[in-house]
Structure formats: C-alpha cells, structure tokens
C-alpha positions as CSV (number, residue, x, y, z in Angstrom):
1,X,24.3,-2.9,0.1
2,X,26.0,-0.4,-2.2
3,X,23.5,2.3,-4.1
4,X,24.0,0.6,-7.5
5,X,22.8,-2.7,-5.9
6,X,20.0,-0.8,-4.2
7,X,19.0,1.7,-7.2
8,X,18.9,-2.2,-9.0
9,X,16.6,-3.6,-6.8
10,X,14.2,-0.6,-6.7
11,X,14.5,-0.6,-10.7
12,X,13.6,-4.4,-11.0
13,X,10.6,-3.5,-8.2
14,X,9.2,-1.2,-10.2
15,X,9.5,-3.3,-13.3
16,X,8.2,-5.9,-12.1
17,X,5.1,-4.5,-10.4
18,X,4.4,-2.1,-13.7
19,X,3.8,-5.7,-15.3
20,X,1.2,-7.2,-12.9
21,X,-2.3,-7.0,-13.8
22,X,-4.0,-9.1,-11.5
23,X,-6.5,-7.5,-9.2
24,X,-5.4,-5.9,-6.0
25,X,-6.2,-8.8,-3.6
26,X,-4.5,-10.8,-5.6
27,X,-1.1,-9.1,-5.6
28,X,-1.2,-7.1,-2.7
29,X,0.3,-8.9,0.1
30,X,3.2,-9.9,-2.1
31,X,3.8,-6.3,-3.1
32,X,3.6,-5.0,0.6
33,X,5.8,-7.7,1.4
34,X,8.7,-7.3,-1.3
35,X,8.2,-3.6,-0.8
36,X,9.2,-4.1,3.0
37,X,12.4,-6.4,1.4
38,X,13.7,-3.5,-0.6
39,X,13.4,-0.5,1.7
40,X,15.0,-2.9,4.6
41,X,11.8,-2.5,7.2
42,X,9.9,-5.7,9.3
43,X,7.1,-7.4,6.7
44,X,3.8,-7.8,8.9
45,X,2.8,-10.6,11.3
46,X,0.6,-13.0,10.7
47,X,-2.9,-12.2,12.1
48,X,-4.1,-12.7,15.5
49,X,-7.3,-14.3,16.7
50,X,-8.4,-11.3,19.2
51,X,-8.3,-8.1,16.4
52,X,-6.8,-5.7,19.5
53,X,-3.9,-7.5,19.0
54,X,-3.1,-7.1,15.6
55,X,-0.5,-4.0,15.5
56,X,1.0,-4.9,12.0
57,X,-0.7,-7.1,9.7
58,X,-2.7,-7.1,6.8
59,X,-6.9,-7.3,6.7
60,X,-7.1,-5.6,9.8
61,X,-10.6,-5.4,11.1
62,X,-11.6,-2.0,11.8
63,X,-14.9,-0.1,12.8
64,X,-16.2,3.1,10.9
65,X,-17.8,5.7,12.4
66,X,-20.0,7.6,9.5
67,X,-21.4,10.7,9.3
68,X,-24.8,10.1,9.8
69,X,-24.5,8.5,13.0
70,X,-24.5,4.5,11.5
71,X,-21.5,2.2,11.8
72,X,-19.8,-0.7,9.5
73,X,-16.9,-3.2,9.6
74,X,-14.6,-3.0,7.1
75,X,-10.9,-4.1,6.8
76,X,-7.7,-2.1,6.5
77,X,-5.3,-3.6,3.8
78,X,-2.3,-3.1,5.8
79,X,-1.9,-1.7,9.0
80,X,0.7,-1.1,11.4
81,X,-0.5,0.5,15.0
82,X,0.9,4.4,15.5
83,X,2.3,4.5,12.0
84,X,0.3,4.0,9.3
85,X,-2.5,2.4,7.3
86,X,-1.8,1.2,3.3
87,X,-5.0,0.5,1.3
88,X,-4.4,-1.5,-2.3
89,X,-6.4,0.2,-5.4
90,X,-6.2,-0.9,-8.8
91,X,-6.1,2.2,-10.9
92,X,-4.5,2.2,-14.1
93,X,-6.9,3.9,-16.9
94,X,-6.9,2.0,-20.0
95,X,-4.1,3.6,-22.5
96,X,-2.3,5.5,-19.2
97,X,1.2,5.1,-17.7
98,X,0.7,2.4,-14.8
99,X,4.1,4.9,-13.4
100,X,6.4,7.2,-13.5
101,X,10.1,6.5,-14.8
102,X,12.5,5.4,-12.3
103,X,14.4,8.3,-13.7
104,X,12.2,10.4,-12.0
105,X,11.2,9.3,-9.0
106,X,15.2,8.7,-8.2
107,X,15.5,12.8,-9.6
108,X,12.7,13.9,-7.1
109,X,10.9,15.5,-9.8
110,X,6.5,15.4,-9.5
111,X,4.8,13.6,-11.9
112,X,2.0,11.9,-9.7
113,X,-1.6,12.2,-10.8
114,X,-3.3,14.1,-8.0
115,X,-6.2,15.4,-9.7
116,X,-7.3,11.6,-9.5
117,X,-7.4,11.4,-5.9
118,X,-9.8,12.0,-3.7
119,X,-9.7,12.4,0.0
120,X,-12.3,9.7,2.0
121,X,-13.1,10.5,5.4
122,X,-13.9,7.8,8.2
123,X,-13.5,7.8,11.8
124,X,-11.6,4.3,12.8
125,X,-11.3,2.7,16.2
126,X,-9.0,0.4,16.9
C-alpha cells in the first residue's frame, strides 16, 4: 500500500469515527477491529470458555486487587497477553473537538488533552 492510499485510509478512519455517537459498547469492537485493518496488525480472537486462555480478545475477565485488601471482577475491553490492555471511554464534552486534525497528528505536533486524564490504579491477575 503506497502512503497516499495509507494517509487515505487513516483520514477516512478518523472521519468516520469523529461522526459516531453511539455509546462505547456499542461501537467499540468495530473500532478496535477496523483500527487493527488500517495499522495491518491481527484483530482479536473470539473468546474462549476457560478465561486463562484468552490472550487476545475483547471482555476479558480480569480480577482487581484494591487497596483496602477487597477484590472484584471486572472486564478488560481489549486485551492482548504481554502487550497491552485498551479500555473504550466515551468522552467528548458537549461543544469540544471529539479530535485533533489529521493534519496534526500526521505532523507529530501535541494537541491531546491531558489535563483530562487521570491515572487509575488496579492490581490485575491474569
């Protein structure tokens, strides 16, 4: 795939995912998906009946360990075993960008909103 055809696809991504405004459980397993597509990695496997076994998939069923000594179940939006977990959050502010420009992100220049975020803590075995 030449760069043009690849800088379209990312464009037409991000166009098309600036538009949706469903709720994230509704759209994120298509997103993940279609974001796998355009960056040319594996999309996850389907879920496994024993949870050990689930190295790369979505809803993975995870244990928290919290600070007072209690523990919960919870699920992982996507997760893929020694690489990394993705969690979906719907956060666009009324009146607010949803993104950046393309322009930008394709320029490397910063424009992400990090006084929004805040680190969350959890331990998580697998």
């Amino acid at each position: 795939m030449s760069v043009i055809a690849a800088a379209n696809d990312i464009e037409k991504f991000i166009t098309r995912w600036t538009a949706s405004s469903g709720n994230e459980r509704a759209n994120f397993q298509s997103f993940a998906n279609e974001l796998c597509r355009i960056i040319g990695v594996e999309e996850p496997e389907p879920a496994k009946e024993v949870g050990s076994l689930n190295d790369y998939t979505f809803e993975r069923k995870v244990e928290f360990a919290h600070l007072d000594s209690s523990r919960s179940t919870g699920r992982i939006d996507l997760y893929k075993k020694h690489s990394f977990i993705m969690e979906a959050k719907q956060s666009r502010e009324k009146g607010r960008p949803k993104t950046c420009p393309v322009s930008s992100i394709l320029s490397n220049q910063t424009t992400s909103r990090a006084d929004n975020a805040a680190p969350i803590a959890h331990g998580i075995s697998s």
